[in-house]
C-alpha positions as CSV (number, residue, x, y, z in Angstrom):
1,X,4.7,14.8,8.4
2,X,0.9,14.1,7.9
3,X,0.1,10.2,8.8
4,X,-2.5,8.3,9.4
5,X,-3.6,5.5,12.1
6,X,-5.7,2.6,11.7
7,X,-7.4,1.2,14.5
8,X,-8.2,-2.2,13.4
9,X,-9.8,-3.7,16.4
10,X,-13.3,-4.8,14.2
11,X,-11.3,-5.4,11.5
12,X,-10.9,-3.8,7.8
13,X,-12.8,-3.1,4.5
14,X,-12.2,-1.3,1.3
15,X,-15.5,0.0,2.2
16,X,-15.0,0.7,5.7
17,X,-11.8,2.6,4.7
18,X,-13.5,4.5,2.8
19,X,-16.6,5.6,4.9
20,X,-14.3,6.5,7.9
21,X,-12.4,9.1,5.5
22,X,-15.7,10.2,4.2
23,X,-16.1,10.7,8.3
24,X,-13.2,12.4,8.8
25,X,-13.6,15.1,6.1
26,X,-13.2,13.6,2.5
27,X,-15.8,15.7,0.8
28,X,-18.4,13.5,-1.1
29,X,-18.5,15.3,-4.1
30,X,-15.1,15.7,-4.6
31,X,-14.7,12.1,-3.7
32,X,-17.6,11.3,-6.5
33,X,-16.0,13.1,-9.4
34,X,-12.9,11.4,-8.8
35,X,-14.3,7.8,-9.2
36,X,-16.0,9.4,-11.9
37,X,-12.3,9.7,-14.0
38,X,-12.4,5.7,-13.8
39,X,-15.2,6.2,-16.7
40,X,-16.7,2.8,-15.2
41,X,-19.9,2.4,-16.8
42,X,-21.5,0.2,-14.0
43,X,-20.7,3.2,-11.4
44,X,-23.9,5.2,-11.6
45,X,-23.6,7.3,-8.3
46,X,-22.9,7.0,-4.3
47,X,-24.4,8.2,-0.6
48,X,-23.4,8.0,2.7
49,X,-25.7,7.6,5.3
50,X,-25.5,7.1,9.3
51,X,-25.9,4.3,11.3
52,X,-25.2,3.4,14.2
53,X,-23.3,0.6,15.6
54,X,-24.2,-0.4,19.1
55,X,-24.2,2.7,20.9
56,X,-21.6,4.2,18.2
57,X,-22.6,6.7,15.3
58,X,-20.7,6.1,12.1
59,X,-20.4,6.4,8.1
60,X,-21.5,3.8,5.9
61,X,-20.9,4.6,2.3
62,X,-23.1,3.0,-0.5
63,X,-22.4,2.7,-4.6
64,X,-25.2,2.7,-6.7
65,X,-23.8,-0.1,-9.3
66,X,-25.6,-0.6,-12.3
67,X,-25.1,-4.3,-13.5
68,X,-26.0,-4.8,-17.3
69,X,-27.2,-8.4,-16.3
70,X,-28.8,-7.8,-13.0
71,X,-30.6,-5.3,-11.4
72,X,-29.2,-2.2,-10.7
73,X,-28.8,-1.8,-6.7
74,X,-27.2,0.3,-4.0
75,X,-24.2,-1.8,-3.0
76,X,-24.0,-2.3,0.9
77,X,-20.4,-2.7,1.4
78,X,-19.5,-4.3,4.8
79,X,-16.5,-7.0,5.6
80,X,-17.9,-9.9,3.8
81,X,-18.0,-7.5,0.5
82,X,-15.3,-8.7,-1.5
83,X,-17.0,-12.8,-0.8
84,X,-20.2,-12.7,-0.4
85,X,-21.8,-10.8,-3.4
86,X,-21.3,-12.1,-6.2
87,X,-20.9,-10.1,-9.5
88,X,-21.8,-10.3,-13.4
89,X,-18.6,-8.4,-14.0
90,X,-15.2,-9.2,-13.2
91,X,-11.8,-8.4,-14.7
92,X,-8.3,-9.6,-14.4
93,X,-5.4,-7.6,-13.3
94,X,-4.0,-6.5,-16.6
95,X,-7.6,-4.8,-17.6
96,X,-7.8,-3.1,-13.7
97,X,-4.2,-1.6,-14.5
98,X,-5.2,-0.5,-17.8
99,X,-8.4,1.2,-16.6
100,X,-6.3,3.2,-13.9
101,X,-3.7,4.0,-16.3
102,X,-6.0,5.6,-19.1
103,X,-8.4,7.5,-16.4
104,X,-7.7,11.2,-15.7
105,X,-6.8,10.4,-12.2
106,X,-3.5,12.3,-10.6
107,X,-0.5,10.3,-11.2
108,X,0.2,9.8,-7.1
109,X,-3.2,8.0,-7.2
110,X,-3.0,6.0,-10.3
111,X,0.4,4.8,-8.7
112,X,-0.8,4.0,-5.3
113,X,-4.4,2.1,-7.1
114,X,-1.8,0.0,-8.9
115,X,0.1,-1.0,-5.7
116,X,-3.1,-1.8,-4.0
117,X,-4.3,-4.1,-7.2
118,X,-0.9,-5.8,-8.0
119,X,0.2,-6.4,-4.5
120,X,-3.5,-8.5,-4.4
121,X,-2.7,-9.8,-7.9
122,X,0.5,-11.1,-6.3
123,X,-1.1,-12.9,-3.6
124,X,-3.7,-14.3,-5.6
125,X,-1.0,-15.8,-8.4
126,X,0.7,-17.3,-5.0
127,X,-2.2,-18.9,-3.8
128,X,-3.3,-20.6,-7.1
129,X,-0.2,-21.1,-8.6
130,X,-0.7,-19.3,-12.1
131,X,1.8,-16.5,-13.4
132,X,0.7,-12.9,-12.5
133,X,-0.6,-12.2,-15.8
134,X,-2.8,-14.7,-15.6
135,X,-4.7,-13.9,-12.4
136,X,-8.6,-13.1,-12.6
137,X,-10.2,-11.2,-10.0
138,X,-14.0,-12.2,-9.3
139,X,-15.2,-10.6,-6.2
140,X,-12.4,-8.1,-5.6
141,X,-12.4,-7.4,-9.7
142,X,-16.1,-6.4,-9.3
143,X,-17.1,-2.4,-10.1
144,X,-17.3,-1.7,-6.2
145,X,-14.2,-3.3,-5.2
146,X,-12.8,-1.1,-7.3
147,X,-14.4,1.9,-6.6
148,X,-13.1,1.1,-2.9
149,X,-9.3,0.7,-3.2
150,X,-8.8,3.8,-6.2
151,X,-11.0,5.5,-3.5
152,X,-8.8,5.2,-1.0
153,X,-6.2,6.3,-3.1
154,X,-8.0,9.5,-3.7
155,X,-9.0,9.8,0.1
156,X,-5.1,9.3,1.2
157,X,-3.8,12.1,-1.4
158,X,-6.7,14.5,-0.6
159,X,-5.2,14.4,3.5
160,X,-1.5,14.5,2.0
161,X,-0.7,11.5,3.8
162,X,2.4,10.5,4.4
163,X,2.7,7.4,6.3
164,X,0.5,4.8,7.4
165,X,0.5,3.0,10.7
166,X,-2.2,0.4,12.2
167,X,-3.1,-1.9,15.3
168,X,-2.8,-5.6,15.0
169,X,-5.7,-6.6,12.5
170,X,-7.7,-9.4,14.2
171,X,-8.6,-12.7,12.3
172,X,-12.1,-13.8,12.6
173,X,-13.1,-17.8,12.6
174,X,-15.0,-19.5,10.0
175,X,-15.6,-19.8,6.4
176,X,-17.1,-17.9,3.4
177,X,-18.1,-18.6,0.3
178,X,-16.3,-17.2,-3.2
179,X,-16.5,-18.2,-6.6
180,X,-13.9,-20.7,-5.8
181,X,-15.7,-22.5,-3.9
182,X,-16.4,-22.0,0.2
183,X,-13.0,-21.1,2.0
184,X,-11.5,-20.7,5.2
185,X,-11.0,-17.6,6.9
186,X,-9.3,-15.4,7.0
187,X,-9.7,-15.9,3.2
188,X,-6.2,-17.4,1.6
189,X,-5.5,-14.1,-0.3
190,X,-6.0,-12.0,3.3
191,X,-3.9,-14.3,4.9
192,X,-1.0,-14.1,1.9
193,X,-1.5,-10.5,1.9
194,X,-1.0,-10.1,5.4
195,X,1.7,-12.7,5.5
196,X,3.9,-10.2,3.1
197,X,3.7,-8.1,5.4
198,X,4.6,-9.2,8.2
199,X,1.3,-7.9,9.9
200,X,0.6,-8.8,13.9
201,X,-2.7,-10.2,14.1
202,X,-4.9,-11.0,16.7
203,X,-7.6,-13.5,17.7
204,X,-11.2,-12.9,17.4
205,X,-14.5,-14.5,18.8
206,X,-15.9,-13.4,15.9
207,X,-17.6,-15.9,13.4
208,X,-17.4,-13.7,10.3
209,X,-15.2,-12.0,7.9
210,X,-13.0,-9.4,9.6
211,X,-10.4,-8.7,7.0
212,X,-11.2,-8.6,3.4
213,X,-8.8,-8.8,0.8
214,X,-9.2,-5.2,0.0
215,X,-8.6,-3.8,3.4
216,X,-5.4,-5.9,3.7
217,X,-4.4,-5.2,0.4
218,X,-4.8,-1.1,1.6
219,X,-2.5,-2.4,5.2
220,X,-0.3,-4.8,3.1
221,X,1.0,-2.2,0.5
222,X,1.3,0.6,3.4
223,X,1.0,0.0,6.8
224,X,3.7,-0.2,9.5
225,X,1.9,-2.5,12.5
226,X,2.6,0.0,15.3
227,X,1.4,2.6,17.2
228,X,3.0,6.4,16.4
229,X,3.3,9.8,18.8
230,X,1.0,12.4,17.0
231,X,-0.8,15.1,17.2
232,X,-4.2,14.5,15.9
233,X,-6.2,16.7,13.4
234,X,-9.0,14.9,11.9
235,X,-10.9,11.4,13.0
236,X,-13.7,8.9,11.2
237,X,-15.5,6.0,12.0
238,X,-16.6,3.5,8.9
239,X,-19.4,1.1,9.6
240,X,-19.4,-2.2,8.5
241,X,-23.3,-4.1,7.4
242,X,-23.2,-6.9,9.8
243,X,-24.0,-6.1,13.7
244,X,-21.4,-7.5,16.1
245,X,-21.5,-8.1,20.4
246,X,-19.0,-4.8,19.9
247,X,-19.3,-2.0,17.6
248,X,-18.7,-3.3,13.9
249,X,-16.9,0.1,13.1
250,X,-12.9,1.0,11.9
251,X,-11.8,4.0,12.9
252,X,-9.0,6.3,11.6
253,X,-7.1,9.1,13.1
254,X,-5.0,11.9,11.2
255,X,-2.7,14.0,12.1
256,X,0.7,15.0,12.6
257,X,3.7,12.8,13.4
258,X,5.4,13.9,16.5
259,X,9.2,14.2,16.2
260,X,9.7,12.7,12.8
261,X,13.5,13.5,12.8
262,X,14.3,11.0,15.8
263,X,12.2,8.2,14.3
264,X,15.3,6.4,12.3
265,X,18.0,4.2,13.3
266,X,21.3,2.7,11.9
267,X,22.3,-0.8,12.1
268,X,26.1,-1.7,11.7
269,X,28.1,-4.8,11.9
270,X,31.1,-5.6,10.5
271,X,32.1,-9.1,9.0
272,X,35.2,-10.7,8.0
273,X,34.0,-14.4,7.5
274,X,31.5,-14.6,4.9
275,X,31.0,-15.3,1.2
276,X,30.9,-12.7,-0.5
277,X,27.8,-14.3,-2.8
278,X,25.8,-14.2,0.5
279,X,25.6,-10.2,0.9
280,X,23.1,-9.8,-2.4
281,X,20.3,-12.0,-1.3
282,X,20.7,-10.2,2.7
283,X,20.8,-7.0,0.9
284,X,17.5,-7.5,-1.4
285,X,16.1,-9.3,2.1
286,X,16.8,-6.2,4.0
287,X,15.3,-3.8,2.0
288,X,12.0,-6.3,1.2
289,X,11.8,-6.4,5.4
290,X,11.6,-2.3,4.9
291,X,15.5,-0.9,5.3
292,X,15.6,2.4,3.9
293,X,19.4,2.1,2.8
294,X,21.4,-0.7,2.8
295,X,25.5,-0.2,2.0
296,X,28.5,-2.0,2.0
297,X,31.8,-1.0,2.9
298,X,35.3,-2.3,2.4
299,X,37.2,-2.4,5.9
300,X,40.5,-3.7,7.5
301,X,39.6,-5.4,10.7
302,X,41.6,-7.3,13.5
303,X,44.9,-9.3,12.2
304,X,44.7,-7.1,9.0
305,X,41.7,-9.1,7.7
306,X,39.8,-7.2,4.6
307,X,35.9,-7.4,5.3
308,X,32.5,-5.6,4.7
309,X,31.1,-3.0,7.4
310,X,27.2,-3.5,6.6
311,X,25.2,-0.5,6.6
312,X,21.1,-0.5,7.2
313,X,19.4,2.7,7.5
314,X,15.5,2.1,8.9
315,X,13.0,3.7,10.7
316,X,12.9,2.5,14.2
317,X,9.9,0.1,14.2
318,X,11.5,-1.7,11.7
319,X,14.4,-2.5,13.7
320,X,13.8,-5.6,15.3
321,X,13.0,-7.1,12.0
322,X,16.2,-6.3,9.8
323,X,18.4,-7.0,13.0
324,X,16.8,-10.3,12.9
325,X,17.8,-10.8,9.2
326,X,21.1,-9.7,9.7
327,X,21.8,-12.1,12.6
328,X,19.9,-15.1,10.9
329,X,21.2,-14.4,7.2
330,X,24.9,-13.7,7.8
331,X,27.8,-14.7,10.1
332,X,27.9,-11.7,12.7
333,X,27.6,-12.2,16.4
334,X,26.1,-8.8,16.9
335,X,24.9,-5.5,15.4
336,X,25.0,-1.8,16.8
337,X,22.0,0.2,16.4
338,X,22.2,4.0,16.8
339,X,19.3,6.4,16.6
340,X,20.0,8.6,13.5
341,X,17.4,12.0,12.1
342,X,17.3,12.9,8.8
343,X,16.5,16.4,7.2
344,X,14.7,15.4,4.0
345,X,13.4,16.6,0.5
346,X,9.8,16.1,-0.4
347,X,9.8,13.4,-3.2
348,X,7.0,12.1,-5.5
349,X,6.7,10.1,-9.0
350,X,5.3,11.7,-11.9
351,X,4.5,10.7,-15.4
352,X,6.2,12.3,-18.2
353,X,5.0,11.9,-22.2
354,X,7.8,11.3,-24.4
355,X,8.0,9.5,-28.0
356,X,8.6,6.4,-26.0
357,X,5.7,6.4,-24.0
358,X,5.3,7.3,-20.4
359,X,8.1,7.4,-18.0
360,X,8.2,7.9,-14.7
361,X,10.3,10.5,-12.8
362,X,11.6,11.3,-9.6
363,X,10.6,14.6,-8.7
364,X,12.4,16.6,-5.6
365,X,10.9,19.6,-3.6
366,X,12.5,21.9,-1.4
367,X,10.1,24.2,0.2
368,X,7.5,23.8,-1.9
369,X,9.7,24.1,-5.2
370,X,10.7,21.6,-8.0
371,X,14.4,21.6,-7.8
372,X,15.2,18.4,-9.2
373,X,13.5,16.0,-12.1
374,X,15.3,12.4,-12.5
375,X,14.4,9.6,-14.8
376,X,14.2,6.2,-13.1
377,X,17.3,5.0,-14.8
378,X,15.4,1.0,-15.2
379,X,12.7,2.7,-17.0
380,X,15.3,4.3,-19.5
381,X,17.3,1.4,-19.9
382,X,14.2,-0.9,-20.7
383,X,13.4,1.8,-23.3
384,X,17.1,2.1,-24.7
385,X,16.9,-2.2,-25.2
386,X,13.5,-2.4,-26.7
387,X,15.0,0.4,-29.2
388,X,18.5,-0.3,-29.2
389,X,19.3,2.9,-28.2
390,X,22.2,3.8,-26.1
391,X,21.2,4.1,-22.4
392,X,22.9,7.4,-21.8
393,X,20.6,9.1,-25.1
394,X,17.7,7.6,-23.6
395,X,18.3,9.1,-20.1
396,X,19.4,12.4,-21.1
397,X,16.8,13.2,-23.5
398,X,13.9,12.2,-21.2
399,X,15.9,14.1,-18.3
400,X,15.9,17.1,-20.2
401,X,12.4,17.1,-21.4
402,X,11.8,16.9,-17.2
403,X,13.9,19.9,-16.8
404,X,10.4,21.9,-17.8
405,X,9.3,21.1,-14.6
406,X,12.4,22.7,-12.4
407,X,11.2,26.0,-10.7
């Protein structure tokens, strides 16, 4: 399994991100005539150059961004970028979606762009208090904020990652200045971002911008906060602008996971005492906090009581977390964790053109091989309402229009 590890301990960028995979291997031109699918007509080219932080050589990428009410310039990303250039251009999250959605990208990194954006559009509706449709990116809707998160998109399909795993991100003092006004850092949509997911941090001297939204948005939507076995294959260093007492630089490593099939666990308890209400709102809790699988089983227990065996399968850095939830959120004394390994199918989402639009589906791969296309069966039963259509048309239809793709 292909992962990659961040090693936060300056902090991260969109830009920084991206610079360290353009370190470790991302060719530029391929990288270029991706961001070129976007069909942004602000984005007018890009370079990398190397600089060097303290005694540290590393990639710093720059966009050359032509602004239709300012002067065109080459856009030096670095942690206070998504703050601290302020742009003619903005957009709101509908028009960011729509963009990704009607580019020519692959449909893996139009998926993972829209993660990135609506997990920040999430945030942002949280902190202001406005519906998510109604949330209007300034800084981080500017053309290279853009350019930075469907970059890393690209960058993370190009390696084939799988997984991605980081160090505690540290949060830098101070305040910056956005088009709201000046804020706090870490910036309130960093800290909601991070906050999601359950991130560690760590303190930092440092009287600047660490984390921008964009780099936690990348951590937020992906990242499991801990450190894996692997064997490594590739490694990059991004530079940030500003020079620090240490080495303003992220780095990533790539590689291989070591012993993938040992890295899951299974977390039983069995309860006879509950409401039964109670299990759907630990169930949806459980899988929110990262459980894999989450099942319920009928059982007799002691004195012939009925009651419910709980089921959670995780992966093992995850199992502090769910334990916690079961032990907080139900009536059980204990749980039992065993360590489980899986033999899996590759899986990935594709879209398919049918008279109701797109739809996504569920493709499976066995060694290297389409051997199984399934509709996502919400998808088909939001189309089979909007039409009134029976469900079961809906699904088979667009199932066997999939069936082209079986090998």
């Amino acid at each position: 399994m292909k992962i990659l590890y961040c090693d936060c301990f300056s902090g991260i960028s969109g830009d920084m991100f991206l610079a360290a995979m353009l370190d470790a291997g991302l060719p530029l031109e391929y990288l270029r005539g991706e961001l070129e699918k976007l069909a942004l007509p602000e984005f007018k080219g890009m370079r990398t150059q190397k600089v060097l932080k303290g005694a540290i050589s590393a990639t710093q990428i720059l966009f050359d961004i032509d602004e239709p009410h300012e002067h065109a310039h080459e856009h030096e990303d670095d942690h206070d970028h998504d703050h601290s250039h302020h742009h003619s251009h903005s957009r709101n999250l509908q028009q960011i979606l729509e963009l990704i959605a009607s580019s020519s990208l692959t449909e893996p990194v139009k998926q993972m762009s829209a993660q990135f954006f609506t997990k920040l559009g999430e945030a942002e509706a949280k902190i202001h208090g406005v519906p998510l449709a109604d949330v209007h990116f300034h800084e981080v809707g500017a053309v290279d904020s853009i350019l930075d998160m469907v970059g890393a998109a690209v960058a993370l399909d190009y390696f084939g990652v799988e997984r991605v795993y980081s160090t505690p991100v540290p949060l830098g003092t101070g305040s910056v200045e956005t088009q709201h006004g000046l804020m706090p850092l870490p910036a309130p949509a960093t800290l909601a971002l991070l906050n999601a997911a359950h991130a560690k941090v760590t303190p930092s001297p440092a009287q600047k911008e660490l984390v921008t939204p964009t780099g936690a948005a990348i951590l937020a939507t992906l990242a499991t906060f801990a450190q894996p076995d692997m064997t490594l294959t590739h490694t990059g260093l991004g530079a940030g602008k500003h020079d620090l007492p240490w080495p303003n630089v992220l780095r990533l490593m790539l590689g291989e996971q070591a012993n993938p099939q040992t890295d899951y666990v299974e977390i039983n308890t069995n309860i006879d005492d509950m409401n039964p209400q109670f299990y759907a709102p630990v169930m949806q809790h459980l899988f929110d906090a990262g459980a894999l699988d989450v099942t319920l089983t009928p059982i007799q227990m002691k004195k012939n009581r009925p009651g419910v065996q709980v089921c959670v399968i995780a992966r093992q850095e995850t199992e502090e977390a769910l334990s916690q939830i079961l032990l907080r959120e139900t009536s059980t004394l204990g749980v039992r964790v065993s360590q489980i390994w899986r033999h899996e199918a590759v899986r990935e989402m594709r879209g398919l053109e049918t008279r109701w639009g797109t739809l996504p589906i569920k493709v499976k791969r066995l060694d290297g091989r389409i051997i199984q296309a399934t509709p996502e069966f919400d998808d088909c039963l939001r189309v089979a309402q909007a039409h009134q259509l029976p469900v079961a048309d809906v699904f088979r239809e667009v199932q066997a229009a999939a069936a082209q793709w079986i090998e």
